[in-house]
N, CA, C and O atoms as CSV, one atom per row, in Angstrom:
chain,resi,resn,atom,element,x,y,z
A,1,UNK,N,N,0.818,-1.199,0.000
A,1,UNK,CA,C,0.000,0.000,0.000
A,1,UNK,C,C,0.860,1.260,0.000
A,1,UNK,O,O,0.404,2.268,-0.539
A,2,UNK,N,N,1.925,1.278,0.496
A,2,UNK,CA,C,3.301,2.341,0.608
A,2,UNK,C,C,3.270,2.461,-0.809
A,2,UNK,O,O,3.176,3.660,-1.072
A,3,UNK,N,N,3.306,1.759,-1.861
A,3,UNK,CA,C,2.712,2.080,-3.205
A,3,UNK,C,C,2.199,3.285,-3.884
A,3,UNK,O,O,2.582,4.030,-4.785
A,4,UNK,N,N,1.101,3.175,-3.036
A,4,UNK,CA,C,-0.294,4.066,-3.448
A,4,UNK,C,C,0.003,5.545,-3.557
A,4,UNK,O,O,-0.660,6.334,-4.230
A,5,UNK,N,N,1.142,5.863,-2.777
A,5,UNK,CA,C,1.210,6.942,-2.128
A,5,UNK,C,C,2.862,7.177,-2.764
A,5,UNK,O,O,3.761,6.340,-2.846
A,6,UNK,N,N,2.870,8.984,-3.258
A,6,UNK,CA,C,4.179,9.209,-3.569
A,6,UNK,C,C,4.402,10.618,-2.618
A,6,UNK,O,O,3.506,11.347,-2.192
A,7,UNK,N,N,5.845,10.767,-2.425
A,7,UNK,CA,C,6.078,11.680,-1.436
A,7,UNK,C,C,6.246,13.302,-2.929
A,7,UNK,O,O,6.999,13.393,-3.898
A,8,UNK,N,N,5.287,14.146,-2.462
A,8,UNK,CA,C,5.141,15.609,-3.479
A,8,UNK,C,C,6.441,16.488,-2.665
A,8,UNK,O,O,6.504,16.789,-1.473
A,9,UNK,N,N,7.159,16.691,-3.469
A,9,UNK,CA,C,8.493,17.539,-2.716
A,9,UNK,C,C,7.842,19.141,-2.321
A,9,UNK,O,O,8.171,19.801,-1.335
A,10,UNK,N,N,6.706,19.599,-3.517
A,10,UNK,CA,C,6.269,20.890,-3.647
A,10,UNK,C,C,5.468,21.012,-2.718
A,10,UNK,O,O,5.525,22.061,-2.075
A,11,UNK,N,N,4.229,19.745,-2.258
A,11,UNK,CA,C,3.356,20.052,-1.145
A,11,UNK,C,C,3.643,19.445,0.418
A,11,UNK,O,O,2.865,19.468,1.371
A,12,UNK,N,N,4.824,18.972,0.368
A,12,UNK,CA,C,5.206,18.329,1.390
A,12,UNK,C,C,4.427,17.651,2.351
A,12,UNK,O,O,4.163,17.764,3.548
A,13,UNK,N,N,3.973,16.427,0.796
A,13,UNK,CA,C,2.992,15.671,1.486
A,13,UNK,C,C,2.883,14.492,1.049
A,13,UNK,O,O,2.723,14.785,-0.136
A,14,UNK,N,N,2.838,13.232,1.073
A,14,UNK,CA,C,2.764,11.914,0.294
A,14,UNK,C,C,1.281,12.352,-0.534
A,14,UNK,O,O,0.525,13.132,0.045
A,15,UNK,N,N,0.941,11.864,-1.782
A,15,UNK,CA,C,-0.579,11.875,-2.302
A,15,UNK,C,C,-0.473,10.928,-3.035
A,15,UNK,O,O,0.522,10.494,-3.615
A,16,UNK,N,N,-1.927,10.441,-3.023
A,16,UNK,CA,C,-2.247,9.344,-4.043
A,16,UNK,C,C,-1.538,9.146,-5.258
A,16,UNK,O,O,-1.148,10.075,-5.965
A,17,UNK,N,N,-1.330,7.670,-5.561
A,17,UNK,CA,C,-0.603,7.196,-7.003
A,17,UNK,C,C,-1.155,5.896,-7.270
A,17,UNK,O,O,-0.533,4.932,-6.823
A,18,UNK,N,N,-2.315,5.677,-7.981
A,18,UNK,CA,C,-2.899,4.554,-7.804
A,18,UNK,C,C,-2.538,3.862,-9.057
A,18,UNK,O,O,-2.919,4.767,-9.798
A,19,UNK,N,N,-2.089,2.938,-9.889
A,19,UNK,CA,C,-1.504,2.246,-10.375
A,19,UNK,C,C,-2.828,1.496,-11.690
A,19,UNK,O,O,-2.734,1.012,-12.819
A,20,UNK,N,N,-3.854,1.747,-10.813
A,20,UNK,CA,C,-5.112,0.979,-11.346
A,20,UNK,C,C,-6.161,1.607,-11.719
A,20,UNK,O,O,-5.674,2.083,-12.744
A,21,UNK,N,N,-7.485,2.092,-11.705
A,21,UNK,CA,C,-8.908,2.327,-11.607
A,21,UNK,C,C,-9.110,2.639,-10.207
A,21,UNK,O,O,-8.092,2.434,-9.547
A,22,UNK,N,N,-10.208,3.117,-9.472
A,22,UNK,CA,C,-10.345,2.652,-8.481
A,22,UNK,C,C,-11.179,1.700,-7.965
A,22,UNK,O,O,-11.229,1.071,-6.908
A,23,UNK,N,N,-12.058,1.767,-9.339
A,23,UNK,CA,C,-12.958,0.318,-9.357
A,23,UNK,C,C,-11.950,-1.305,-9.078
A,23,UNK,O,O,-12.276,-2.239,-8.344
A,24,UNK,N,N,-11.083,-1.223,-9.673
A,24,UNK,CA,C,-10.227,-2.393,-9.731
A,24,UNK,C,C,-10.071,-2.888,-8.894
A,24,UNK,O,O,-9.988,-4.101,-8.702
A,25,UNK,N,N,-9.989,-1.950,-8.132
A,25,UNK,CA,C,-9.310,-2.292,-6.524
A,25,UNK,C,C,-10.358,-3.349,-5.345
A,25,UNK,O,O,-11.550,-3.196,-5.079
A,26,UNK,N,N,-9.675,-4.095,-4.974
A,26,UNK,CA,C,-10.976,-4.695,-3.605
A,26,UNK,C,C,-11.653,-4.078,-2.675
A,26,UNK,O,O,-11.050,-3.131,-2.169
A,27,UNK,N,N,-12.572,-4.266,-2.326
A,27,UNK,CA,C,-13.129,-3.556,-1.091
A,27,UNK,C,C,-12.067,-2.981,0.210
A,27,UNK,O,O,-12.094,-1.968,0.908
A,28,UNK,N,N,-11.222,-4.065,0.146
A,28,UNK,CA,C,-10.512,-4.115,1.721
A,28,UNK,C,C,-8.805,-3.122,1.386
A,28,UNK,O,O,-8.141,-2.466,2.189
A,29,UNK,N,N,-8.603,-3.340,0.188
A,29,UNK,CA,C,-7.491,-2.534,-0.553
A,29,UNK,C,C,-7.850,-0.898,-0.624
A,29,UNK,O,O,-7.102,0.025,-0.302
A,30,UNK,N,N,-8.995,-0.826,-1.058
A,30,UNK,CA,C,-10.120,0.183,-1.486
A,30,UNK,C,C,-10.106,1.411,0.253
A,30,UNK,O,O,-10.048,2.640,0.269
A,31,UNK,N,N,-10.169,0.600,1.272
A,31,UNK,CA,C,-10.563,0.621,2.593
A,31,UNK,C,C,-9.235,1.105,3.342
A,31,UNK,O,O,-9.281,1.974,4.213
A,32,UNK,N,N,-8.041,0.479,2.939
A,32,UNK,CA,C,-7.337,0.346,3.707
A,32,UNK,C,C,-6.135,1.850,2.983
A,32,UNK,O,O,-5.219,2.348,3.636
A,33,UNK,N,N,-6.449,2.178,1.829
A,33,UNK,CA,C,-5.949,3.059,1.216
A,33,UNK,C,C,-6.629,4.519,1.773
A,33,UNK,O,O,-5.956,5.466,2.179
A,34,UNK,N,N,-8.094,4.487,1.701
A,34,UNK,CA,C,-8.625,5.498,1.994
A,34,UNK,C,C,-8.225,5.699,3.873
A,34,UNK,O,O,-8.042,6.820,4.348
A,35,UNK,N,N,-8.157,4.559,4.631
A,35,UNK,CA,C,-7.730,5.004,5.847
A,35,UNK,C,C,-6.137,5.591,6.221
A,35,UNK,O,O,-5.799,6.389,7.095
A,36,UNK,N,N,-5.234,4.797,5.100
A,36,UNK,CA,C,-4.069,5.356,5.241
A,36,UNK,C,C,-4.439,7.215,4.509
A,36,UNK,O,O,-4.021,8.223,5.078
A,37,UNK,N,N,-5.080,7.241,3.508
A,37,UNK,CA,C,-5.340,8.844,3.267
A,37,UNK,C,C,-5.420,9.647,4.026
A,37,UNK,O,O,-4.795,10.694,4.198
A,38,UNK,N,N,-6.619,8.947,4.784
A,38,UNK,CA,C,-7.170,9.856,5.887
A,38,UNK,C,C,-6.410,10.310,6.999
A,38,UNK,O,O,-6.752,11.287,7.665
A,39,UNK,N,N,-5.151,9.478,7.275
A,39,UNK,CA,C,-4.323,10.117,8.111
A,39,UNK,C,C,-3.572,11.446,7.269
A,39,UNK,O,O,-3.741,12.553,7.780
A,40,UNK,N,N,-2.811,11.372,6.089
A,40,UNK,CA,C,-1.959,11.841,5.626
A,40,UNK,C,C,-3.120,13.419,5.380
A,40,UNK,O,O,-2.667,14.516,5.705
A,41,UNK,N,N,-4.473,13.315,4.834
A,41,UNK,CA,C,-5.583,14.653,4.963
A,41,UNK,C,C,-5.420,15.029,6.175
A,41,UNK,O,O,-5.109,16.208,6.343
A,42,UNK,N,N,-5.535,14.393,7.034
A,42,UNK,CA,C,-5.519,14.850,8.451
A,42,UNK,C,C,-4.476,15.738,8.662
A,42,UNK,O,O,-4.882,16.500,9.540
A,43,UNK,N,N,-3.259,16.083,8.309
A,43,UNK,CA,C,-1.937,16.442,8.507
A,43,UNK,C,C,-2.302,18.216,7.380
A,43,UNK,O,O,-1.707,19.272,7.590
A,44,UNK,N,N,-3.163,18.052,6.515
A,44,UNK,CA,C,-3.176,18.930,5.676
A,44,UNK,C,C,-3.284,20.569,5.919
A,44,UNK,O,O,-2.889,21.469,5.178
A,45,UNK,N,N,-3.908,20.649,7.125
A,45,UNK,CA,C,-3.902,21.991,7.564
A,45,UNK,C,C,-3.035,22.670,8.803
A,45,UNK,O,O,-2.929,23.850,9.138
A,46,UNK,N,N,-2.404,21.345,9.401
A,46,UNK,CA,C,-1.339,21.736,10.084
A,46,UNK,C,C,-0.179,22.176,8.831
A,46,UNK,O,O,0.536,23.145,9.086
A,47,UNK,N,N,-0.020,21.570,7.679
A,47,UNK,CA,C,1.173,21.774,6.720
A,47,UNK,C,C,0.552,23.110,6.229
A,47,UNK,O,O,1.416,23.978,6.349
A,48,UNK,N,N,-0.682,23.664,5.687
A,48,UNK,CA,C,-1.033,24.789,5.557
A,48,UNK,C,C,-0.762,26.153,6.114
A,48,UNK,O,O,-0.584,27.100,5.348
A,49,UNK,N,N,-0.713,26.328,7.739
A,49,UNK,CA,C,-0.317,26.766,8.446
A,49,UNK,C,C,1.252,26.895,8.631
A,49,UNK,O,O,1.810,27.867,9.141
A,50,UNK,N,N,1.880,25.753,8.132
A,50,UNK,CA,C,3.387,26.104,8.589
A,50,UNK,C,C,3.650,26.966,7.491
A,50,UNK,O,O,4.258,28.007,7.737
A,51,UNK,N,N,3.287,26.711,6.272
A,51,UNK,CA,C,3.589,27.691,5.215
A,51,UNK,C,C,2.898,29.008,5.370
A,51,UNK,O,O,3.517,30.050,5.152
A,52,UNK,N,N,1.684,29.009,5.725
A,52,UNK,CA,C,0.986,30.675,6.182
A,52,UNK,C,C,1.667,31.308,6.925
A,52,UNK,O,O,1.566,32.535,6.919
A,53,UNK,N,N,2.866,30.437,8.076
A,53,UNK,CA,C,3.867,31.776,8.893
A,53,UNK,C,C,4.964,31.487,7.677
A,53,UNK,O,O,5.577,32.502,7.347
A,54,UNK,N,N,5.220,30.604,7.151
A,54,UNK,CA,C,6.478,31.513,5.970
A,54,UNK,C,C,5.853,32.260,5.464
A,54,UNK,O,O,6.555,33.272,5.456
A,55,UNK,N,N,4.754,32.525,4.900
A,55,UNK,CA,C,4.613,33.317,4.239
A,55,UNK,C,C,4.279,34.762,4.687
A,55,UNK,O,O,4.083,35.714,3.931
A,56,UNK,N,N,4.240,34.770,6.272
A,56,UNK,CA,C,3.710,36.033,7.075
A,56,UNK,C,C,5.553,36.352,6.958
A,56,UNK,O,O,5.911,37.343,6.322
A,57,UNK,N,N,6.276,35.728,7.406
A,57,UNK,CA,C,7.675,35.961,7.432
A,57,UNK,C,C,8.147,36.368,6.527
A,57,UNK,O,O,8.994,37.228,6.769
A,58,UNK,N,N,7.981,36.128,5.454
A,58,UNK,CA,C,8.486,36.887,4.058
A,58,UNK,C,C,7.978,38.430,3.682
A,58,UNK,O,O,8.706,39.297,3.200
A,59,UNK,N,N,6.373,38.597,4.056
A,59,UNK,CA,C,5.657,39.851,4.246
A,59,UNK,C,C,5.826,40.475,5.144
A,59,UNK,O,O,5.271,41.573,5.170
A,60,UNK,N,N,6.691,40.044,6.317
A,60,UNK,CA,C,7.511,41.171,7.289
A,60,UNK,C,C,8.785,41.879,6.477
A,60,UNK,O,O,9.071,43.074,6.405
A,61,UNK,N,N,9.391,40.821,5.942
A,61,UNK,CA,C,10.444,41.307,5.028
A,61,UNK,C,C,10.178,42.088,4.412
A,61,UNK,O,O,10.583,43.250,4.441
A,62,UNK,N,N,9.096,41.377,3.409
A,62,UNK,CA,C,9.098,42.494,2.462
A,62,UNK,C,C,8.453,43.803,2.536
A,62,UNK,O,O,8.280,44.462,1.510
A,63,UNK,N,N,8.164,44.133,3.445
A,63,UNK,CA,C,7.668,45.276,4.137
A,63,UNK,C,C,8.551,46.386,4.694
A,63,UNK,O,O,8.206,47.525,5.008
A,64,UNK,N,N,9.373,46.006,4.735
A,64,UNK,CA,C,11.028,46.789,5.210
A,64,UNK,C,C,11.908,46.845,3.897
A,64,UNK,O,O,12.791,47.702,3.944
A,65,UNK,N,N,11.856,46.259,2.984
A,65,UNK,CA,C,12.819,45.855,1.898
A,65,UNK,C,C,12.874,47.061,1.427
A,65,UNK,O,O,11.848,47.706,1.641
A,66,UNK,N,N,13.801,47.673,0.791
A,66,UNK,CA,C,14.310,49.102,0.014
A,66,UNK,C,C,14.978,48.620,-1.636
A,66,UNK,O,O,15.043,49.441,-2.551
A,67,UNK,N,N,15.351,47.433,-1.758
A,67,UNK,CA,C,16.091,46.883,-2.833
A,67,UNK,C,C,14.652,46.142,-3.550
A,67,UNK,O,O,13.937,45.248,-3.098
A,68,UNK,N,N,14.545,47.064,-5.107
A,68,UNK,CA,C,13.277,46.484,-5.930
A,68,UNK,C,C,13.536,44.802,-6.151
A,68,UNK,O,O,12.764,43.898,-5.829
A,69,UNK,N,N,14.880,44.685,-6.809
A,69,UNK,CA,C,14.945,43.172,-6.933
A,69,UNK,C,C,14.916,42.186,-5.930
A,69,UNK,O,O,14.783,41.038,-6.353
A,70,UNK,N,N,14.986,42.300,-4.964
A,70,UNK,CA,C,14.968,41.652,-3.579
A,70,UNK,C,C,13.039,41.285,-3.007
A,70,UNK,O,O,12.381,40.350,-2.553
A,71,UNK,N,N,12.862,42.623,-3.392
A,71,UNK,CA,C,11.265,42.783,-3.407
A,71,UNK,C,C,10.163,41.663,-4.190
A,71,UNK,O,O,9.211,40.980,-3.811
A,72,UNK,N,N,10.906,41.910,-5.548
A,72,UNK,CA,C,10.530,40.925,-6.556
A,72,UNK,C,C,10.627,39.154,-5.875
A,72,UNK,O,O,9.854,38.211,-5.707
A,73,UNK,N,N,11.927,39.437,-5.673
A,73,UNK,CA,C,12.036,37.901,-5.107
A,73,UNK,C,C,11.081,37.673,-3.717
A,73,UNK,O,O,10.594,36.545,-3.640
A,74,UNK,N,N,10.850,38.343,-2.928
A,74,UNK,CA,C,10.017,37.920,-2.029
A,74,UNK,C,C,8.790,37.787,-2.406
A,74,UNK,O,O,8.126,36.851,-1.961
A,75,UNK,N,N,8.103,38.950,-3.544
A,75,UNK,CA,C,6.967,38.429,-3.590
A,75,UNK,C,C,6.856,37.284,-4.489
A,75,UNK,O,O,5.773,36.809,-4.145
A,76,UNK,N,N,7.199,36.724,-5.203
A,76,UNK,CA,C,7.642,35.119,-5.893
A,76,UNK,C,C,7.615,34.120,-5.366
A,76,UNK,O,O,7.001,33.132,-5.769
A,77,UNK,N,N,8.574,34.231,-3.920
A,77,UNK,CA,C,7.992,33.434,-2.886
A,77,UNK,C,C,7.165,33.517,-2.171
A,77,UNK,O,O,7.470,32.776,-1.236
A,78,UNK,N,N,6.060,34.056,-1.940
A,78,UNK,CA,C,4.945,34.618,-1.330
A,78,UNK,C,C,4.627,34.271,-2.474
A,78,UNK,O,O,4.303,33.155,-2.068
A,79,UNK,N,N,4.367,34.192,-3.837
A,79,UNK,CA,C,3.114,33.763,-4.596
A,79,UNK,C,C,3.148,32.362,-4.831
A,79,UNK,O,O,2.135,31.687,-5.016
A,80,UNK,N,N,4.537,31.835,-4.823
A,80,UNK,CA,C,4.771,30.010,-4.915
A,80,UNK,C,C,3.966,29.289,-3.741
A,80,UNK,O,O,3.091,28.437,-3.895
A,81,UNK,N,N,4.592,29.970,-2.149
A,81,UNK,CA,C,4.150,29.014,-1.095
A,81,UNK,C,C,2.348,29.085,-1.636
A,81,UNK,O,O,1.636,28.115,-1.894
A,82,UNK,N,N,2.005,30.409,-1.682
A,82,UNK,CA,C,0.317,31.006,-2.055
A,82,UNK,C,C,-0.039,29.853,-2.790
A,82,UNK,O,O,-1.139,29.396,-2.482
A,83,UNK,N,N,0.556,29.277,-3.639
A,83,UNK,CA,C,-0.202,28.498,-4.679
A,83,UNK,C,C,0.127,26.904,-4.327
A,83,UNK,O,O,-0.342,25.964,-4.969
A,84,UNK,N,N,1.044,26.771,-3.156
A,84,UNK,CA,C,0.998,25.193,-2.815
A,84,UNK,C,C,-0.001,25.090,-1.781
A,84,UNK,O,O,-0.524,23.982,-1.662
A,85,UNK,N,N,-0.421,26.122,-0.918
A,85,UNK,CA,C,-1.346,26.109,-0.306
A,85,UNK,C,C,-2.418,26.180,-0.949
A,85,UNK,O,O,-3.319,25.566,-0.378
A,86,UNK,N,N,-2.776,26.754,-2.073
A,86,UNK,CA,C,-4.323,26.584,-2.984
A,86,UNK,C,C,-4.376,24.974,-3.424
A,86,UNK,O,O,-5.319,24.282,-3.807
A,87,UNK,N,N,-3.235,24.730,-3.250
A,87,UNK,CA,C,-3.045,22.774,-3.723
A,87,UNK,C,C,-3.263,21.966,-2.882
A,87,UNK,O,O,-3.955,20.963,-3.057
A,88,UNK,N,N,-2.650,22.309,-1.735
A,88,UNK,CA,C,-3.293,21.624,-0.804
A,88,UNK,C,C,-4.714,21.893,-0.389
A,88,UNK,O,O,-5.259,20.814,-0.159
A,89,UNK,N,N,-5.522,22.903,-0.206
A,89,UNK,CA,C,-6.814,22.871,0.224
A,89,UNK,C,C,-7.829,22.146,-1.288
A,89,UNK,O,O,-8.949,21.637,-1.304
A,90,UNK,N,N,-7.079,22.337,-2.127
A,90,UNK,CA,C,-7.854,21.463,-3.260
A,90,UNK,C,C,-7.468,19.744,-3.228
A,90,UNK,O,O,-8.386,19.101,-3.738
A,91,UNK,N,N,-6.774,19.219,-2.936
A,91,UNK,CA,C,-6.607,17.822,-2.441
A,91,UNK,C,C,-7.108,17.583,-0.717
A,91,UNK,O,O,-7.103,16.565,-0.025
A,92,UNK,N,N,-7.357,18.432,-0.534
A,92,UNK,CA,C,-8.389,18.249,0.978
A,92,UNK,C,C,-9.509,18.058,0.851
A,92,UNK,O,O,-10.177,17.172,1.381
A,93,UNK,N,N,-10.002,19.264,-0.218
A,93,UNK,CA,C,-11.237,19.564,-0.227
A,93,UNK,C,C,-11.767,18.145,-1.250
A,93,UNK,O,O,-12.888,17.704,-0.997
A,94,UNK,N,N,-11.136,17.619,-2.123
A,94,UNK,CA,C,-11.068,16.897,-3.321
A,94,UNK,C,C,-11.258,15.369,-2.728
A,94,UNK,O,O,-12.133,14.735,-3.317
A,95,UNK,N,N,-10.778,14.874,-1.967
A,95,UNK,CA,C,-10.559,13.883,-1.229
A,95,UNK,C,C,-11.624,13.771,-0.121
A,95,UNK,O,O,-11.782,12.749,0.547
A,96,UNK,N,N,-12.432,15.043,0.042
A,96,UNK,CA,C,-13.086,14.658,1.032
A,96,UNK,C,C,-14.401,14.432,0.659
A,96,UNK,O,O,-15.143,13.753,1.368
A,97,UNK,N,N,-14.750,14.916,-0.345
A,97,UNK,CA,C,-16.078,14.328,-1.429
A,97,UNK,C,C,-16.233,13.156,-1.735
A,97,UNK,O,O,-17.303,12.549,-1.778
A,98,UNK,N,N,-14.892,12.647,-2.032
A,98,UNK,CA,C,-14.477,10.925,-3.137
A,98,UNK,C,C,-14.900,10.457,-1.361
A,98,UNK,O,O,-15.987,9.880,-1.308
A,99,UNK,N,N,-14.349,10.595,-0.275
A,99,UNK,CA,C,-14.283,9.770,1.265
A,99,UNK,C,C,-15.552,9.472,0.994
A,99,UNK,O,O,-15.945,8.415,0.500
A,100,UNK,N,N,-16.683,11.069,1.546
A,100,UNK,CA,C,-17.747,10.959,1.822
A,100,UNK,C,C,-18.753,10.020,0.469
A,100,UNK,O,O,-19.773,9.337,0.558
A,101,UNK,N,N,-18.058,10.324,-0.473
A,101,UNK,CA,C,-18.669,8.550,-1.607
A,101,UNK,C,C,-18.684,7.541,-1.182
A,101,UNK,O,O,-19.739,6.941,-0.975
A,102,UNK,N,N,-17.287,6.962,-0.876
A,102,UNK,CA,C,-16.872,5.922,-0.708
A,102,UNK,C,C,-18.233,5.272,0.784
A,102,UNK,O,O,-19.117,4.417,0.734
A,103,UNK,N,N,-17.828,6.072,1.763
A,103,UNK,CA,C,-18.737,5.745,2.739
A,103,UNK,C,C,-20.214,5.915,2.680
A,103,UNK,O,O,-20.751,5.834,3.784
A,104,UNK,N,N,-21.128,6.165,1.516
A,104,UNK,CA,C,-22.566,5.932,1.230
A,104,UNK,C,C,-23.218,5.367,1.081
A,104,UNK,O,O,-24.359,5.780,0.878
């Protein structure tokens, strides 16, 4: 089942890699994937948060900054972390629809 799952360097998070359908899969395979998920979702808004203080940390910076190119670069990073966090709440949010299927 360590399989299923690949480690995302960008969202610093293992996510699904399913190899198959998800029909394919057995009930108990099916079961045992979505519970290993559910831990790794679970983790999703604590990882959200660690990036919301980098990103408060960079907007202290760049709030003092006097050098335009320096500026540039902070807000770049402030728009990268911005958009791994829009990735992660969309594989939260995404995953938690397919759950609430699965369990109907």
């Amino acid at each position: 089942m360590q399989n299923d799952f690949v480690w995302d360097e960008r969202l610093g998070i293992f996510v699904p890699h399913l190899d198959k359908a998800w029909e394919k899969y057995d009930t108990s395979t099916q079961e045992a994937i979505m519970l290993h998920w559910e831990r790794i979702r679970g983790r999703i808004p604590d990882r959200i948060g660690e990036i919301e203080r980098k990103i408060n940390e960079l907007q202290d910076q760049l709030s003092t900054e006097e050098h335009f190119e320096v500026s540039c670069e902070l807000n770049n990073k402030i728009a990268s972390l911005a958009s791994v966090i829009n990735d992660l709440w969309l594989w939260y949010r995404l995953n938690q629809s397919i759950t609430s299927k699965i369990h109907d």
